[in-house]
C-alpha positions in Angstrom: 11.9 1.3 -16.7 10.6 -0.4 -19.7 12.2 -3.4 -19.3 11.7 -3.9 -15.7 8.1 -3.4 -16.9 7.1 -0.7 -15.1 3.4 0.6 -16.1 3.2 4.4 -18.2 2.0 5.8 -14.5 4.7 4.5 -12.4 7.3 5.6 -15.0 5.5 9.0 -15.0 5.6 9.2 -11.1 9.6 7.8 -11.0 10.7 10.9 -14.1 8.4 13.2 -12.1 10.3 12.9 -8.6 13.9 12.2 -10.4 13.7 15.8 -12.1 12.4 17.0 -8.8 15.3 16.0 -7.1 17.4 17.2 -9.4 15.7 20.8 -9.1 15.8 20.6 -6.0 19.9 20.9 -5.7 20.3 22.5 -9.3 22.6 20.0 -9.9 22.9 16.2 -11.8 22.0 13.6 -9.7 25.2 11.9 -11.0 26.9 14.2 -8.8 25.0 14.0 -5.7 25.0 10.9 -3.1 23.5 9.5 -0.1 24.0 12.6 2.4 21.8 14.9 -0.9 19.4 12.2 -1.4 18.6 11.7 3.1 18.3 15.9 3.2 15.8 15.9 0.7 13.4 13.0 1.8 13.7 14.9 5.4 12.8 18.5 3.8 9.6 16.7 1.8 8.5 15.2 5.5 9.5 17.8 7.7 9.0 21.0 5.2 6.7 20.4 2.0 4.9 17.7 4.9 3.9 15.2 1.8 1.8 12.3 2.5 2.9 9.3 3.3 2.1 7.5 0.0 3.9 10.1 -1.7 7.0 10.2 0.4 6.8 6.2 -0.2 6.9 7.1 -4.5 9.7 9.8 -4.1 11.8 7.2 -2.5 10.9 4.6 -4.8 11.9 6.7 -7.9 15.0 7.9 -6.0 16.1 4.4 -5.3 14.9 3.3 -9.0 17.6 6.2 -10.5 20.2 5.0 -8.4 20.0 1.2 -8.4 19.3 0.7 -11.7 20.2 4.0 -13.8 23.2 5.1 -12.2 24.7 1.8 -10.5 25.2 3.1 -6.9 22.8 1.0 -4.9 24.8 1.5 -1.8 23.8 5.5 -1.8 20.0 4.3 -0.8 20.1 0.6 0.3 20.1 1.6 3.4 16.8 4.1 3.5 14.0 2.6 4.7 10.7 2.6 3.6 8.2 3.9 5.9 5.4 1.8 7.5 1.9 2.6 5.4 -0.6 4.5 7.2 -3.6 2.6 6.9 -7.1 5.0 6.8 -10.7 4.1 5.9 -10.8 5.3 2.2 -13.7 7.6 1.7 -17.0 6.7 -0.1 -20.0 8.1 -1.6 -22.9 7.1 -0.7 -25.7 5.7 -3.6 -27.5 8.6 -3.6 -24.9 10.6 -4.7 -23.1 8.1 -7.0 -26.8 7.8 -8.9 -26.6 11.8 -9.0 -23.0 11.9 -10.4 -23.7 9.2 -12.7 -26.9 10.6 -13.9 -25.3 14.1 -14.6 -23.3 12.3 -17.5 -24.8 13.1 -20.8 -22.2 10.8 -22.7 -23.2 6.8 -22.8 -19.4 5.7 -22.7 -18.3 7.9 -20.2 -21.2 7.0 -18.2 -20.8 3.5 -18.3 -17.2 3.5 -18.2 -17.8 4.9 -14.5 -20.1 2.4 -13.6 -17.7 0.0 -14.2 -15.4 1.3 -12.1 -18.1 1.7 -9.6 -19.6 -1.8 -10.0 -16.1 -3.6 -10.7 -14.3 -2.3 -7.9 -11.8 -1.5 -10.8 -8.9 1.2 -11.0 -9.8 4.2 -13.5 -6.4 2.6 -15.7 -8.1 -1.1 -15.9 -11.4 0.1 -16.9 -9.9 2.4 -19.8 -8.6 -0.5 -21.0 -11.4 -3.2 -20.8 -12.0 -5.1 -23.7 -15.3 -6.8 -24.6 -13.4 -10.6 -24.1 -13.0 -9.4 -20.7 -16.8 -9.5 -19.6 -17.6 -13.0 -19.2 -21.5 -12.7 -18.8 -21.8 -16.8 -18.4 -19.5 -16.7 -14.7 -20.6 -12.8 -14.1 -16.8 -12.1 -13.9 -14.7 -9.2 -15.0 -10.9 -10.5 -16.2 -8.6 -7.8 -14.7 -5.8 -7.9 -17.2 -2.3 -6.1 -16.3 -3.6 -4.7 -13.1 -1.2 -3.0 -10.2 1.6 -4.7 -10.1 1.1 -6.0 -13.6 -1.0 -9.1 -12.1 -4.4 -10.2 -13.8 -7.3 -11.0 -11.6 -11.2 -11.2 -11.6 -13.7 -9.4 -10.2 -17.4 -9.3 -10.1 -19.9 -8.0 -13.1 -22.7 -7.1 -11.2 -26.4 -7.5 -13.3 -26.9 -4.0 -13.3 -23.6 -3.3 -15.5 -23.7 -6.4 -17.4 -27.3 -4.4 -18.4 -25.9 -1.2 -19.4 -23.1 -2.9 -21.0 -25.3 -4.6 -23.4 -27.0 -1.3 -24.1 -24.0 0.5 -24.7 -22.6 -2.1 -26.9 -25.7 -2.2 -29.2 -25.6 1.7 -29.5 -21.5 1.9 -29.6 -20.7 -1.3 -31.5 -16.9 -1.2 -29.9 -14.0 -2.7 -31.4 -10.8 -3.7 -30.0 -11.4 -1.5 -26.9 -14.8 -1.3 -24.8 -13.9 2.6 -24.8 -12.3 3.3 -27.3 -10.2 6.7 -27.6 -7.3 9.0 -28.6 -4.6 7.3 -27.1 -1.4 6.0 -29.0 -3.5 2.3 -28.0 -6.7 3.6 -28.7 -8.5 3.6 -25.5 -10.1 6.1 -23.5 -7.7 8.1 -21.8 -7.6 8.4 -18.0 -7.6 12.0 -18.0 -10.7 12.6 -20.1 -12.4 10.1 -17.3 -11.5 12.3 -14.3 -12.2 15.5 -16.6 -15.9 14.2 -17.4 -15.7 12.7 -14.1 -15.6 16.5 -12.3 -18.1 18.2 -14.2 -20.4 15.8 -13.2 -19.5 16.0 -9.8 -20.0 19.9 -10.0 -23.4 19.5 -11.7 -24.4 16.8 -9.1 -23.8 19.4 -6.3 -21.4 16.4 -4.7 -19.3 19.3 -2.4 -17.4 16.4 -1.0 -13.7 15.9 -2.2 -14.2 12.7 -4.5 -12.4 11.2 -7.5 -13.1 8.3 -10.0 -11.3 6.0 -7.3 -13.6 7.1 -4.9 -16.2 4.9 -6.9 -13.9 2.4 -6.5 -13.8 2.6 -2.5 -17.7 2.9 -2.9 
């Protein structure tokens, strides 16, 4: 997976549903084959009734393990993939992101969210921002490695190119904008959406939201 260059989370999600499948017969998946692999996808549709995106994961890992790790494209090549279900994504509206955001006591978590929020940007790309990456001069935001491992811009809106100057006077950052305790030394995704639901909770926010909510918003 590594050397297809697969991102952390996509590896995560593919060793997630491979041991899953293996639980799921007790059994290698060496020694199982395309009748094993068509009986599970049907009981996680017809019994567990996952959502669509993650049906479309489990068969992505599935077909991953056999392509690649285990040689036997011809047990999966021909499963489909289903169509995508395409819904309106849910939003906040301002009131309540300026709630939420305002319920943050810490400067970098706060402003990390407003990124996300005023970037349009996935919780991984703005753990891993780095201050080359804010071009104030073109109010752009360089994307780097994004899904799909492509790069792309996206706006820096005046009111985060504000707070990021704030933030930087107070922080004085180094190689990341938010720096933290991963092996790279960013922030960590997980302490966003931990900080992220306090401060949903203390906003009084009783709809079902997540950091990529902000992103939809």
């Amino acid at each position: 997976m590594k050397l297809k260059g697969l991102s952390p989370s996509t590896r995560r999600i593919y060793l997630l549903y491979a041991r899953k499948f293996a639980a799921h017969y007790r059994e290698s998946p060496e020694e199982l084959g395309g009748a094993e692999i068509r009986k599970f996808l049907l009981y996680l549709m017809e019994v567990e009734r996952v959502s669509c995106e993650t049906y479309r994961q489990v068969l992505a890992a599935v077909k991953f393990l056999y392509t690649v790790t285990l040689g036997r494209s011809w047990e999966v090549e021909r499963i489909p993939f289903p169509k995508r279900r395409r819904r309106l994504p849910s939003v906040l509206s301002a009131e309540d992101v300026a709630a939420l955001l305002g319920a943050i006591r810490s400067l970098k978590y706060r402003v990390v969210l407003m990124a996300i929020y005023g970037g349009g940007l996935r919780i991984s790309e703005a753990c891993r921002l780095q201050a080359e990456d804010i071009d104030s001069k073109r109010m752009v935001v360089r994307v780097r490695n994004g899904k799909g491992g492509k790069d792309r811009y996206t706006v820096l809106s005046r009111r985060l190119i504000e707070v990021l100057r704030v933030y930087w006077r107070v922080a004085r950052p180094r190689e990341w904008l938010f720096p933290g305790r991963t092996r790279e030394g960013h922030i960590s995704a997980k302490a966003v959406r931990a900080v992220f639901r306090r401060a949903r909770e203390a906003a009084g926010i009783r709809a079902k939201c997540t950091p990529h909510t902000l992103r939809h918003s």
